[in-house]
Rosetta silent file (secondary structure, phi, psi, omega in degrees, C-alpha in Angstrom):
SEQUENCE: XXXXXXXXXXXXXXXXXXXXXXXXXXXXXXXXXXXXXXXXXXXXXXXXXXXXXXXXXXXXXXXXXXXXXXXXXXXXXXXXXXXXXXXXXXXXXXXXXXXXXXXXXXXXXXXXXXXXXXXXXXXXXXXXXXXXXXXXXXXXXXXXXXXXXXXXXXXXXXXXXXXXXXXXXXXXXXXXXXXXXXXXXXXXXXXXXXXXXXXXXXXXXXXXXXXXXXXXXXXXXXXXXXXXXXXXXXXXXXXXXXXXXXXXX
SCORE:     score description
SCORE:     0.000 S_00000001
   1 L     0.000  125.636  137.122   42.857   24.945    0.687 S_00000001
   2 L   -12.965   93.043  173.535   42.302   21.390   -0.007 S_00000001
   3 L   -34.680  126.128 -171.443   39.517   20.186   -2.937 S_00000001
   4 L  -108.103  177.960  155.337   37.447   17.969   -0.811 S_00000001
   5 L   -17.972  160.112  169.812   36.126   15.157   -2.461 S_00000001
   6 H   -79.697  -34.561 -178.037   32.690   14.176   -3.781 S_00000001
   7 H   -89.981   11.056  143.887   32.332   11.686   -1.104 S_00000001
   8 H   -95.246  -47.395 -177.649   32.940   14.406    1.701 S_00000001
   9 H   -42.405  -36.287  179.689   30.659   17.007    0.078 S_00000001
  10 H   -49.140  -47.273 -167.559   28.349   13.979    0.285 S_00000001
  11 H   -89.336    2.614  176.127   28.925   13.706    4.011 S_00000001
  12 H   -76.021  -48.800 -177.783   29.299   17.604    4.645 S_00000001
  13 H   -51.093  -43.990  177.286   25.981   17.438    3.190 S_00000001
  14 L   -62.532  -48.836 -166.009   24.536   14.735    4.688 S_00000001
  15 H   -51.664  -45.827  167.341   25.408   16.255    8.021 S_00000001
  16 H   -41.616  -31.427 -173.489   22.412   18.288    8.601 S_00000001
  17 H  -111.416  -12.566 -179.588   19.785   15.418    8.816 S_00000001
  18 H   -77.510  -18.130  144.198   21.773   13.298   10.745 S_00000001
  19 L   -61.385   13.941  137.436   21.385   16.003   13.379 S_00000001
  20 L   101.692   14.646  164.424   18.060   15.951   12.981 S_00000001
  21 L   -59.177  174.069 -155.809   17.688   19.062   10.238 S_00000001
  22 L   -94.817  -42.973 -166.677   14.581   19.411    8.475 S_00000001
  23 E  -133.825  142.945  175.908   15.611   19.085    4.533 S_00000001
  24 L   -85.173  124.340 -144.555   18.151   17.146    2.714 S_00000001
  25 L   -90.360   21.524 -135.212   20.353   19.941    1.012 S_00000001
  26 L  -171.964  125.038 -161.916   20.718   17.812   -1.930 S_00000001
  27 L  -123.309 -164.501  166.800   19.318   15.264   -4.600 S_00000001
  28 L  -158.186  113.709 -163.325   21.005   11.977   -6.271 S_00000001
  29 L   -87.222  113.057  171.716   19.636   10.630   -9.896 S_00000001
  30 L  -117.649 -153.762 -173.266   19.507    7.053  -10.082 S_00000001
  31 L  -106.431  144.154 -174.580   17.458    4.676  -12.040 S_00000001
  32 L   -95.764 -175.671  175.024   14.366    3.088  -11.081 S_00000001
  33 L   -44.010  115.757  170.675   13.177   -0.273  -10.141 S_00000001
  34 L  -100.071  117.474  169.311   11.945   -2.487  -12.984 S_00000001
  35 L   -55.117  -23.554  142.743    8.988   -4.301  -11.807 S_00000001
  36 H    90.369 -131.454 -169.679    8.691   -6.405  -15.033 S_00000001
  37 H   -70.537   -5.887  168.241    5.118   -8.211  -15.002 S_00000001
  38 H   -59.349  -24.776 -174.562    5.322   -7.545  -11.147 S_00000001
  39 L   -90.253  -15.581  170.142    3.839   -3.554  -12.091 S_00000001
  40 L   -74.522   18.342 -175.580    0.934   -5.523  -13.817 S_00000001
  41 L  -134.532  163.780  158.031   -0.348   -6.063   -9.717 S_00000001
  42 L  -106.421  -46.092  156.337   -1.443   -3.749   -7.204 S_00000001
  43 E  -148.117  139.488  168.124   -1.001   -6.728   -4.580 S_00000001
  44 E  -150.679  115.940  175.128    0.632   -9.656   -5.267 S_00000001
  45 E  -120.841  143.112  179.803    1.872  -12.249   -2.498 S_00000001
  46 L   -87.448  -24.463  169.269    2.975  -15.462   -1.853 S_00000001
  47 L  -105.366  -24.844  158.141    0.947  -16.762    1.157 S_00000001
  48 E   161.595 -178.151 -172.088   -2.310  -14.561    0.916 S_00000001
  49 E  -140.265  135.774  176.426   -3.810  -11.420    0.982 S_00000001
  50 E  -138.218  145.413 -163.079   -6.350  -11.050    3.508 S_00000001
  51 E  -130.413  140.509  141.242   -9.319   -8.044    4.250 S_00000001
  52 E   -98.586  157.019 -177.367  -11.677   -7.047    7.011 S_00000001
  53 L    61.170 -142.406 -153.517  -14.181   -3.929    6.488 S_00000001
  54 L   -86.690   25.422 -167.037  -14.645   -1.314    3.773 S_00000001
  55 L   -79.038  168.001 -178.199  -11.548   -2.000    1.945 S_00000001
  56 E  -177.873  124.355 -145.806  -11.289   -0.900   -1.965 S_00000001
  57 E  -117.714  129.235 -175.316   -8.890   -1.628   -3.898 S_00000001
  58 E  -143.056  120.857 -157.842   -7.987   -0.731   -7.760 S_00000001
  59 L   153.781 -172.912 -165.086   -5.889   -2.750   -9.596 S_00000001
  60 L  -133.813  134.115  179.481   -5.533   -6.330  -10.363 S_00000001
  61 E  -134.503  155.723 -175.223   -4.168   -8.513   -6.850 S_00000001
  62 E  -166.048  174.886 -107.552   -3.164  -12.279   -7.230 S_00000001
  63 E   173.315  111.764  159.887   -1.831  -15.185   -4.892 S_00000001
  64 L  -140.618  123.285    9.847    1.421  -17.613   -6.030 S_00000001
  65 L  -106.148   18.972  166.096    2.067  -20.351   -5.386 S_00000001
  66 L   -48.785  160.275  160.870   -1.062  -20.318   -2.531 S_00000001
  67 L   -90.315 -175.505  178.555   -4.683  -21.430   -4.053 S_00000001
  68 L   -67.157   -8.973 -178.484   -7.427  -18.937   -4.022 S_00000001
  69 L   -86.069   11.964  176.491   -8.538  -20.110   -0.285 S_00000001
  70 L   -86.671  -19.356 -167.564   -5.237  -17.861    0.462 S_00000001
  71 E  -104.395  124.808 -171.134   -7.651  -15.026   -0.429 S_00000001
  72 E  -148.846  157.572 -159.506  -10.558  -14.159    2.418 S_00000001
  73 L    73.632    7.468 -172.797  -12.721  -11.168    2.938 S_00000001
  74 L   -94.522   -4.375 -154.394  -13.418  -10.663   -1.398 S_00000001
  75 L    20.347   65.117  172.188  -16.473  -12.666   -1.428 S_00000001
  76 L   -40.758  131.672  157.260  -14.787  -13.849   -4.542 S_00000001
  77 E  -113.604  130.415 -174.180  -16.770  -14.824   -8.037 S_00000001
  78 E   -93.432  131.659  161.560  -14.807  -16.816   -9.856 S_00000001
  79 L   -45.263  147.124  169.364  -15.075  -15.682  -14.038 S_00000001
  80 L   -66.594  -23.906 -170.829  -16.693  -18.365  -16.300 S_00000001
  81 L   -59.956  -36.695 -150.719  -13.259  -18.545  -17.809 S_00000001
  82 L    39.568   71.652  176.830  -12.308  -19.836  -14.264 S_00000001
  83 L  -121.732  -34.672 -174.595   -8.930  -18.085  -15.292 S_00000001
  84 L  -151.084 -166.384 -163.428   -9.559  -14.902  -12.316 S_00000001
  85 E  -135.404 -162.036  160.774  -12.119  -13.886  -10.024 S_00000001
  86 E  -150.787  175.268  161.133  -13.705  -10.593   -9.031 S_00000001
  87 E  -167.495  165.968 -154.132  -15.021   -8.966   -6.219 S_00000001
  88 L   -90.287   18.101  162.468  -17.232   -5.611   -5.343 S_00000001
  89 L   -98.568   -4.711 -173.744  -13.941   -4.897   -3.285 S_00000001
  90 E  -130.062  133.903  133.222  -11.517   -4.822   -5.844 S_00000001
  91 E   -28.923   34.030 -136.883  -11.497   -2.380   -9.071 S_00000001
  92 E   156.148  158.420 -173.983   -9.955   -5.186  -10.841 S_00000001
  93 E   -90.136  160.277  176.186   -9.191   -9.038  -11.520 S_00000001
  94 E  -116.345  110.380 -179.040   -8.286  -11.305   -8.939 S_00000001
  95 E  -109.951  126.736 -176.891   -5.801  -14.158   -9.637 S_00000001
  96 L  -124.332  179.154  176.545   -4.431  -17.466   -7.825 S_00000001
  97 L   -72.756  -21.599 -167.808   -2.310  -20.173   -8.648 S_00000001
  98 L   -92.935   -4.575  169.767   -5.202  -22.475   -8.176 S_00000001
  99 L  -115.781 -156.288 -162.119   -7.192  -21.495  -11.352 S_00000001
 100 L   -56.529  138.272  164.591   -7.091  -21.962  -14.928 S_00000001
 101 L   -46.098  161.860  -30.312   -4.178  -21.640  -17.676 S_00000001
 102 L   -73.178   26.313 -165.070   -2.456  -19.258  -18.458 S_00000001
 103 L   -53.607  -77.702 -165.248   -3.267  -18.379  -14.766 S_00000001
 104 H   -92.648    9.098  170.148   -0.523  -19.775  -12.503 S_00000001
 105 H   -71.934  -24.796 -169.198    2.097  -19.825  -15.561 S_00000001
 106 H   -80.486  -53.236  169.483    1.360  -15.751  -15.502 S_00000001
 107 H   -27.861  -60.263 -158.538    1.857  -15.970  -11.490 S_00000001
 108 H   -71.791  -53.187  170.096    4.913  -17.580  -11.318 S_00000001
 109 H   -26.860  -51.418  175.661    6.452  -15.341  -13.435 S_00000001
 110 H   -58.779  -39.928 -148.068    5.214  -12.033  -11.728 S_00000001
 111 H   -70.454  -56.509  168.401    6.401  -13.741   -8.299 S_00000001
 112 H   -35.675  -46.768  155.853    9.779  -14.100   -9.852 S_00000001
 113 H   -87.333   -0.439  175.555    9.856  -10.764  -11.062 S_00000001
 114 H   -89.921   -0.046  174.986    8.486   -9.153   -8.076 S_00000001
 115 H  -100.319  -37.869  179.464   11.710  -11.133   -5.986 S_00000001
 116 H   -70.275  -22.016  164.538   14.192  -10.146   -8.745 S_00000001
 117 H   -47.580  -49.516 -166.665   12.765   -6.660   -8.407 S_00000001
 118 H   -97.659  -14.775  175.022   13.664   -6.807   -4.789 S_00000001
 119 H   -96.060   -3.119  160.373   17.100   -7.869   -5.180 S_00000001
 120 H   -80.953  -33.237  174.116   17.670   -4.894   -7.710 S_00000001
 121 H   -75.813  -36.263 -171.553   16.754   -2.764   -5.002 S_00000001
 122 L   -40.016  -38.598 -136.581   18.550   -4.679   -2.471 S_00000001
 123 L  -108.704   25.902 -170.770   21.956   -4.703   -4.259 S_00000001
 124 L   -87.218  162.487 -170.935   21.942   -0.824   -5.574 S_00000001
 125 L  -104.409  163.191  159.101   25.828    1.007   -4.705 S_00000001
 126 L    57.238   47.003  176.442   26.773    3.862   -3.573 S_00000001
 127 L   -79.182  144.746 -178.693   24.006    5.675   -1.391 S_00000001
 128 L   -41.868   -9.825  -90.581   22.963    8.911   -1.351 S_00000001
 129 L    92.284  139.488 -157.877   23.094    8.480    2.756 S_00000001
 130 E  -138.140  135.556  145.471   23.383    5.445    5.509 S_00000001
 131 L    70.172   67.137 -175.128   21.563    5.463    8.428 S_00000001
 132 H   -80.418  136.990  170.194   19.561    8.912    7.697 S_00000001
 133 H    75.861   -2.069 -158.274   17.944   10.486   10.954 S_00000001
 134 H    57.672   45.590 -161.830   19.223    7.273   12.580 S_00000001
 135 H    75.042  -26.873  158.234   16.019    5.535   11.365 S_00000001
 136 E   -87.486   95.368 -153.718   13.924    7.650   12.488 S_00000001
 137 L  -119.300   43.772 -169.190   12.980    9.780    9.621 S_00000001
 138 L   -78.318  160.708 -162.240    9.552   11.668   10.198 S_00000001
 139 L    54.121   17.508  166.514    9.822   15.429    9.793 S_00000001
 140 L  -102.716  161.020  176.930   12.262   15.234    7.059 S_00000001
 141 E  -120.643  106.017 -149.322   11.964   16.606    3.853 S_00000001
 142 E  -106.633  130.243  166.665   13.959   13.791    1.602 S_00000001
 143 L   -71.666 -155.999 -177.616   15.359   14.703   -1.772 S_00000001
 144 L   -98.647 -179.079 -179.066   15.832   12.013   -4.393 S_00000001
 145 E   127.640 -150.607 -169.355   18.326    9.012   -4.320 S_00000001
 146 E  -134.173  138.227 -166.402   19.223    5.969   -2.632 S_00000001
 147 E  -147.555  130.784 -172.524   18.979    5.784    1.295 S_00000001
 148 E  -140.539  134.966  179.308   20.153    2.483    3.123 S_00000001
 149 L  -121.957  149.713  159.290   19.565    1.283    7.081 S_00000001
 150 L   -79.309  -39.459 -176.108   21.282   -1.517    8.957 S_00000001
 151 L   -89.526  162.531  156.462   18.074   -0.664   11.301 S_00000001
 152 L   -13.961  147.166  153.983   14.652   -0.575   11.806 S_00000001
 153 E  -112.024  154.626  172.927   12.935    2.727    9.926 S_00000001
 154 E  -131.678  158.421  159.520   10.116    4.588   11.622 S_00000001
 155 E  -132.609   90.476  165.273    7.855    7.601   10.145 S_00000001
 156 L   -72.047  -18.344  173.251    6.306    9.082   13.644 S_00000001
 157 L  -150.899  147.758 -170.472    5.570   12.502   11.877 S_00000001
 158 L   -30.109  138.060  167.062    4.802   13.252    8.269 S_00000001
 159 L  -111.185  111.741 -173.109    7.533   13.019    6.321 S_00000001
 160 E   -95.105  146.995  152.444    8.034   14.848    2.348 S_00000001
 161 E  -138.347  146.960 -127.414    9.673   13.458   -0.398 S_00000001
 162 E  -138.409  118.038 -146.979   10.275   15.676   -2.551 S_00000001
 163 L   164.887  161.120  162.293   11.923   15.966   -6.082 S_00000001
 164 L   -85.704  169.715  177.152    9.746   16.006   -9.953 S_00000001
 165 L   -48.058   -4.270 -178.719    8.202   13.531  -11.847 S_00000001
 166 L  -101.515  -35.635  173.024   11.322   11.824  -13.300 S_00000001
 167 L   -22.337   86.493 -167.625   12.731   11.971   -9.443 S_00000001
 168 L   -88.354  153.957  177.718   13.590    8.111   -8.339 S_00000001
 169 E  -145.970  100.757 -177.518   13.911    7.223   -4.450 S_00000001
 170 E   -92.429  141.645 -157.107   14.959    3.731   -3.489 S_00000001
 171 E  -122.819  117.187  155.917   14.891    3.135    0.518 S_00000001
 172 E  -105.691   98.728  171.970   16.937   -0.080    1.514 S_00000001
 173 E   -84.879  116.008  163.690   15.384   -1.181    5.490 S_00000001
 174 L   -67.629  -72.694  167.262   17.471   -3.873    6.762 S_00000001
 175 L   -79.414 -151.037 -177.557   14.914   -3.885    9.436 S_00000001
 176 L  -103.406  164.931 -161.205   11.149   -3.154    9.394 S_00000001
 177 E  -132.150  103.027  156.122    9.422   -0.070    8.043 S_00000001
 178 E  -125.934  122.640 -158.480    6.541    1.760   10.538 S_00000001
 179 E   -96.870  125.914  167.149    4.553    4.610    9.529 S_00000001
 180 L   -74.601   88.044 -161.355    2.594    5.459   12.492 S_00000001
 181 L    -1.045  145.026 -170.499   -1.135    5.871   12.980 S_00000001
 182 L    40.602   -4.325 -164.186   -2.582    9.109   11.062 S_00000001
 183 L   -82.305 -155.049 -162.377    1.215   10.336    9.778 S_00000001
 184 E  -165.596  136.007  166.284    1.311   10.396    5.887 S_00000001
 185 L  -101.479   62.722  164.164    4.683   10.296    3.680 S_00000001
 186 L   -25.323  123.808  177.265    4.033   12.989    1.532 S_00000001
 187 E   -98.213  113.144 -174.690    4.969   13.530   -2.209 S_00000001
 188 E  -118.733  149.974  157.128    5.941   17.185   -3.155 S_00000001
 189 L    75.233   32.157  169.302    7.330   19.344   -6.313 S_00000001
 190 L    98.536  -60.038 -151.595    5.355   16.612   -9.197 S_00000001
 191 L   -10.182  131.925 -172.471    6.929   13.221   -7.319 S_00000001
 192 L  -108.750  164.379  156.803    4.993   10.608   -8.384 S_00000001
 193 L   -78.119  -21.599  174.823    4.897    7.064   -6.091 S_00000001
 194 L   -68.903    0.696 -155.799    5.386    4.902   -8.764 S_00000001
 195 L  -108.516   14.550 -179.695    8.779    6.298   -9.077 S_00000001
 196 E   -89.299  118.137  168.141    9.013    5.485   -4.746 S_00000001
 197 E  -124.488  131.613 -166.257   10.432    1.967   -3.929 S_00000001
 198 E  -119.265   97.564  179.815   10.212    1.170   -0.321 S_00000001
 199 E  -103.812  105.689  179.688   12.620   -2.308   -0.068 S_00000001
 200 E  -115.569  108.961 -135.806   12.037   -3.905    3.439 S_00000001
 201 L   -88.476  -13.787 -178.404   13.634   -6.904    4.436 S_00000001
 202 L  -111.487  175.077  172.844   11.439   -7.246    7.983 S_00000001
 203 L   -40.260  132.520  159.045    7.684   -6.331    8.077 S_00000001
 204 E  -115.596  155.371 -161.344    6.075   -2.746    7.170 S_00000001
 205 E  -129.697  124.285 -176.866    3.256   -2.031    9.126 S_00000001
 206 E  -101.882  165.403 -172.839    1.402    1.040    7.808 S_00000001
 207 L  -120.601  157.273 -163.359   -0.766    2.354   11.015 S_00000001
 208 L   -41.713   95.458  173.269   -4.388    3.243   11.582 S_00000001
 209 L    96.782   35.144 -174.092   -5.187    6.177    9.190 S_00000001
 210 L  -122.405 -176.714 -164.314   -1.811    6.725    7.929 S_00000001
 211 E  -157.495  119.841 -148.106   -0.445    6.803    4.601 S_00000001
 212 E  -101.474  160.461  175.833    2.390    5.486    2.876 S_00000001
 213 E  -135.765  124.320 -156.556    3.362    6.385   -1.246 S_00000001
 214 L   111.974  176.622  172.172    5.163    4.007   -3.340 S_00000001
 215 L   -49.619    5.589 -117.086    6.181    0.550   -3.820 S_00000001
 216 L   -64.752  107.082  166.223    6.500   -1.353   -1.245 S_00000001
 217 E  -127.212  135.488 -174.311    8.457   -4.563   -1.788 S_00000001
 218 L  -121.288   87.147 -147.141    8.899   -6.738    0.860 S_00000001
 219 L   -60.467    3.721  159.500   10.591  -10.167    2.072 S_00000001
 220 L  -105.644 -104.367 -171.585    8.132  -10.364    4.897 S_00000001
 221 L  -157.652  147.317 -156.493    4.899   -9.309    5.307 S_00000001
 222 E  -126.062  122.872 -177.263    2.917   -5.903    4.750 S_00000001
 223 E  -142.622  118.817 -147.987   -0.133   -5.026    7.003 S_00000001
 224 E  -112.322   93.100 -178.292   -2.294   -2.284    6.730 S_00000001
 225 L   -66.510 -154.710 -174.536   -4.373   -1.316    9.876 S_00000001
 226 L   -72.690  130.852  179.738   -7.748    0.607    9.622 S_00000001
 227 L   113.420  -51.702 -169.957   -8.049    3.290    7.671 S_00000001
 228 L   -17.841  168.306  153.355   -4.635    2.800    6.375 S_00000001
 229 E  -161.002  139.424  164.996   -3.675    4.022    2.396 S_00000001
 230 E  -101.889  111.628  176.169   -1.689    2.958    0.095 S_00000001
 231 E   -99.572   67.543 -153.733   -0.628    4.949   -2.877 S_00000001
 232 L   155.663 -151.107 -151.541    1.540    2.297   -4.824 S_00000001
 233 L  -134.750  160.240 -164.480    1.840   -1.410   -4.963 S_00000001
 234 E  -131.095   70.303  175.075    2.108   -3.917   -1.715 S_00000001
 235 E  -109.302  119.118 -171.002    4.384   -7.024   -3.005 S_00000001
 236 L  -110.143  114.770  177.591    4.971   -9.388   -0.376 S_00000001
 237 L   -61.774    4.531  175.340    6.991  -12.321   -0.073 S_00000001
 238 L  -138.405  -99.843  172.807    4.870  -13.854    2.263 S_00000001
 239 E  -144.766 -177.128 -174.974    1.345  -12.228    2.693 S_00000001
 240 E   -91.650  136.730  163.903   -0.950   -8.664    2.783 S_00000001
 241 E  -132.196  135.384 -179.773   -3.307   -8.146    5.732 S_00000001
 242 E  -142.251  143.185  162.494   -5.510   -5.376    4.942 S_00000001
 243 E  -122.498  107.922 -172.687   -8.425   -3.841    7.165 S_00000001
 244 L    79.365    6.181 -164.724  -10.399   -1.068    5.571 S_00000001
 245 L  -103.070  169.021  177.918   -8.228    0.020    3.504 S_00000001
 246 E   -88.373  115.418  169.473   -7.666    2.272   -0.069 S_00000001
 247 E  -136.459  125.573  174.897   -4.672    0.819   -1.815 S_00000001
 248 E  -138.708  164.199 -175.630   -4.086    1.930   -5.383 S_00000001
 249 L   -87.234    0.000    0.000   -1.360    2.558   -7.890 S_00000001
């Protein structure tokens, strides 16, 4: 009998979740994103970050090349340095392009590396799996690797990923990425989120009490309804809407 290839075990393999199994049978190690001075943020955006309610947030968030009137719901204090700001909403400094040296020189830089960041995710080869679950991938249990959609992604029911602490998992969305009110992306077997990169080229929308883990970088815009949590970083090429929410690294 005929050896079959690595890229048919891949798709013998493979076979199971596109048919809607339960677990991916199967892991793939790559390397992860480097975030440069972009991993020095928690949120960082180019048109604003904006909050209603109870949100609380820990981590340093910042604004490029917007001013600080980009930022609304902090009750901001701007520092005597007038280099950042603070607020009793954030665990952390707050930074715009609009204050002091070495302020928006520090900015532009992150902004840069949080877009080259996303085009290292964009542009990775060779994925572990294309078009897993058809987009839809709630109820899966995802091992590690690189997973790429031409479409939309949805998570309508809890989803695991699932792999140890060294265990990288880069997601390339074509389309927009929605996590659905109360579901949760779960991290199993040590997986940490910073080692999660969520790259979405259309809006992710996380939904009222649910909860997403990892990076999220994003050429549109990232919106958190109420309740929402984030366990990772929210960098948006345009802006953050957050209502009520936890978002931490």
């Amino acid at each position: 009998m005929k050896a079959l290839t690595n890229k048919a075990w891949i798709a013998l393999l493979a076979l199971p979740l596109a048919l809607g199994a339960p677990a991916l049978a199967f892991a793939t190690t790559i390397s992860p994103v480097n975030l440069r001075s972009a991993a020095g943020f928690v949120i960082l955006a180019k048109a604003g970050i904006t909050t209603t309610g109870a949100t609380s947030i820990v981590g340093n968030i910042g604004v490029s090349p917007i001013a600080a009137t980009a930022m609304t719901g902090f009750a901001l204090t701007l520092d005597k340095s007038g280099q950042f700001s603070t607020s009793p909403k954030v665990a952390g400094k707050i930074y715009a392009a609009s204050y002091k040296a070495p302020t928006p020189n520090t900015l532009t830089v992150a902004v840069l590396d949080m877009q080259t960041a996303y085009a290292d995710a964009a542009s990775r080869k060779n994925p572990t799996a294309t078009e897993l679950g058809m987009g839809k991938i709630g109820g899966l249990k995802i091992a590690s690797g690189l997973y790429k959609w031409s479409t939309p992604v949805s998570i309508a029911s809890d989803v695991t990923l699932s792999g140890g602490k060294t265990d990288v998992w880069i997601f390339q969305i074509a389309g927009t990425l929605d996590v659905s009110s109360g579901k949760k992306v779960i991290l199993s077997g040590g997986a940490l989120a910073s080692n999660v990169f969520w790259q979405v080229a259309g809006k992710t929308s996380i939904g009222t009490g649910a909860v997403l883990n990892g990076n999220v970088l994003d050429a549109t815009a990232i919106a958190i309804s109420t309740g929402g949590k984030l366990n990772g970083r929210a960098l948006a090429q345009t802006a953050v809407t957050l209502d009520a929410n936890a978002v931490q690294k």
